[in-house]
N, C-alpha and C positions, 0 to 999 in steps of 0.2 A: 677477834674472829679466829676460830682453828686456825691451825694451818691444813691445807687439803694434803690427802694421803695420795701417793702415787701406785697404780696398781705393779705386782709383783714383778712383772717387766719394766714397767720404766724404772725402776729404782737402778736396774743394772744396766750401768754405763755401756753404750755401744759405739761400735767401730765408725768414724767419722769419716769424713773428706775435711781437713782443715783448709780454709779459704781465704785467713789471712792469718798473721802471726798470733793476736788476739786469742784462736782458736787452740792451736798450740798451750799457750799458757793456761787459758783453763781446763784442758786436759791434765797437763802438769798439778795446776795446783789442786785438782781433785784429788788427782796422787796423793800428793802430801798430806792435805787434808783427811785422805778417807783411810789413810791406813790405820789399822789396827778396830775398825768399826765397822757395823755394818753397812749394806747399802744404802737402805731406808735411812738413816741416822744423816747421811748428807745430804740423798736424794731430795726430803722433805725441808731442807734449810739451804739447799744450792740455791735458791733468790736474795734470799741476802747475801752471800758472795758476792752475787754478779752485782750486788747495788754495793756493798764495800767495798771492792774492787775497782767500782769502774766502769764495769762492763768487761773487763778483763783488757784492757786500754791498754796497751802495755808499754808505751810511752809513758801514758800517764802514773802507771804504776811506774816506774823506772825513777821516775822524778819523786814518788814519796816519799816521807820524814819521818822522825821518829814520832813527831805528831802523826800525823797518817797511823802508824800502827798503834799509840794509843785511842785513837778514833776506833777503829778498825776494831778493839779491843771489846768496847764498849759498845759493839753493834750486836745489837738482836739476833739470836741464830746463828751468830759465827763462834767455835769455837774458841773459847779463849787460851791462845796458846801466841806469845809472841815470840816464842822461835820459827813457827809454822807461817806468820805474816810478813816475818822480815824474810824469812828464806823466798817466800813470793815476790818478794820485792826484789831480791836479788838475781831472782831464775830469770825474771821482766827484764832486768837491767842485761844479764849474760844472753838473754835469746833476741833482745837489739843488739848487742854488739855482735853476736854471730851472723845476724839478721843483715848485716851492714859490710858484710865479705861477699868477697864475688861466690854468685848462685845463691844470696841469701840463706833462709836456714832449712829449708828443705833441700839443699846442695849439699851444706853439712852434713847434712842427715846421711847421705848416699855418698859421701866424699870417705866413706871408710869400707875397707874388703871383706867385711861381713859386720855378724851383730854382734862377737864375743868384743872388737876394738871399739865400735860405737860406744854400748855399753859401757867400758871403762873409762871412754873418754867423758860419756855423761855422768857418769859419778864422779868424778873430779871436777867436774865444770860445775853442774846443778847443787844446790843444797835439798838435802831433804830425797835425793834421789838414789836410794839404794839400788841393788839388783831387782828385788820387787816391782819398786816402783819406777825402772828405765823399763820393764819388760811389759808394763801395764803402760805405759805412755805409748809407746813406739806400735804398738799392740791395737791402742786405742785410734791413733793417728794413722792406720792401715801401712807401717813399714816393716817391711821382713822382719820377723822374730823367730826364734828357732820353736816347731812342737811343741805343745804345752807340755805333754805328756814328758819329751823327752827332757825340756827345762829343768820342770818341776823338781825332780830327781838331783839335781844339782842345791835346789833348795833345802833346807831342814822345816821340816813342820809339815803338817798338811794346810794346801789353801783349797778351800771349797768355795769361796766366793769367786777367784781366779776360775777358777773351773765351771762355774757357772755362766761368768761372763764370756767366757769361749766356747760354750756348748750353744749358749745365745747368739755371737758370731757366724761359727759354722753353719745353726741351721736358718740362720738369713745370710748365707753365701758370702759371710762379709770377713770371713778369718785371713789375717795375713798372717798366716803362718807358713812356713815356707820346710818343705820336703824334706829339706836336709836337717839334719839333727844339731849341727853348728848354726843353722840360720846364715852360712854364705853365700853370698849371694853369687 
């Protein structure tokens, strides 16, 4: 059976309320996963994630083996890339042990005096989490981010998908992007 096609909005990820850690992580591991592709390209195979995953468990991923990601390997619709599965498995395992500090990890989140220290601190922490993809996470999870506009500019290349997916934001009232141009809060 096809797989069903998502219309031109759902393909582009929007801004959430995360509700427990689980949620987190598969924002993250969109990240990883979607970079360098289009929306559609994961949109239309994000169910087999969530069924190789877990459900995005993130205990249960925490606890996976190198079995797990040759499993993972060999699933239908998931990219075969086993740097991208193990780095999942490891973001699982760093957002329980953040998860497990006082305030949990949406304390983390807000335990830093703006987004340029966050930021640095989740590219050292995360695997697979560039500048890109901390500013599309934190973006996607509604935590202050600095202006896309004024981001961007900091970046090299054009992204038009980024830009798409905050023009989607904005006009459903749901951008965290925040006035200041450092994103401090």
């Amino acid at each position: 059976m096809p797989e069903k096609e998502p219309s031109r909005s759902a393909e582009i990820p929007e801004v959430i309320r995360p509700r427990r850690l689980d949620d987190y992580l598969e924002v993250m591991t969109r990240a990883v996963f979607q970079t360098g592709l289009r929306w559609r390209q994961i949109a239309v195979r994000w169910d087999a994630y969530r069924e190789s995953f877990a459900g995005f468990d993130v205990p249960a991923i925490a606890a996976f083996t190198e079995s797990d990601v040759a499993r993972i390997l060999e699933s239908p619709g998931v990219l075969k890339s086993a740097r991208k599965i193990s780095a999942t498995i490891k973001n699982a395992r760093t957002l329980l042990e953040l998860d497990r500090r006082d305030g949990g990890f949406r304390g983390y989140l807000r335990s830093f005096d703006g987004y340029p220290a966050l930021a640095k601190d989740m590219r050292k922490r995360f695997a697979f989490m560039g500048e890109m993809n901390v500013w599309y996470f934190l973006f996607r999870v509604g935590e202050p981010v600095p202006r896309f506009e004024e981001w961007e500019k900091t970046i090299p290349g054009e992204h038009p998908r980024m830009r798409e997916m905050v023009m989607l934001a904005r006009e459903q009232g749901r951008s965290p992007e925040s006035a200041d141009p450092c994103g401090i809060r």
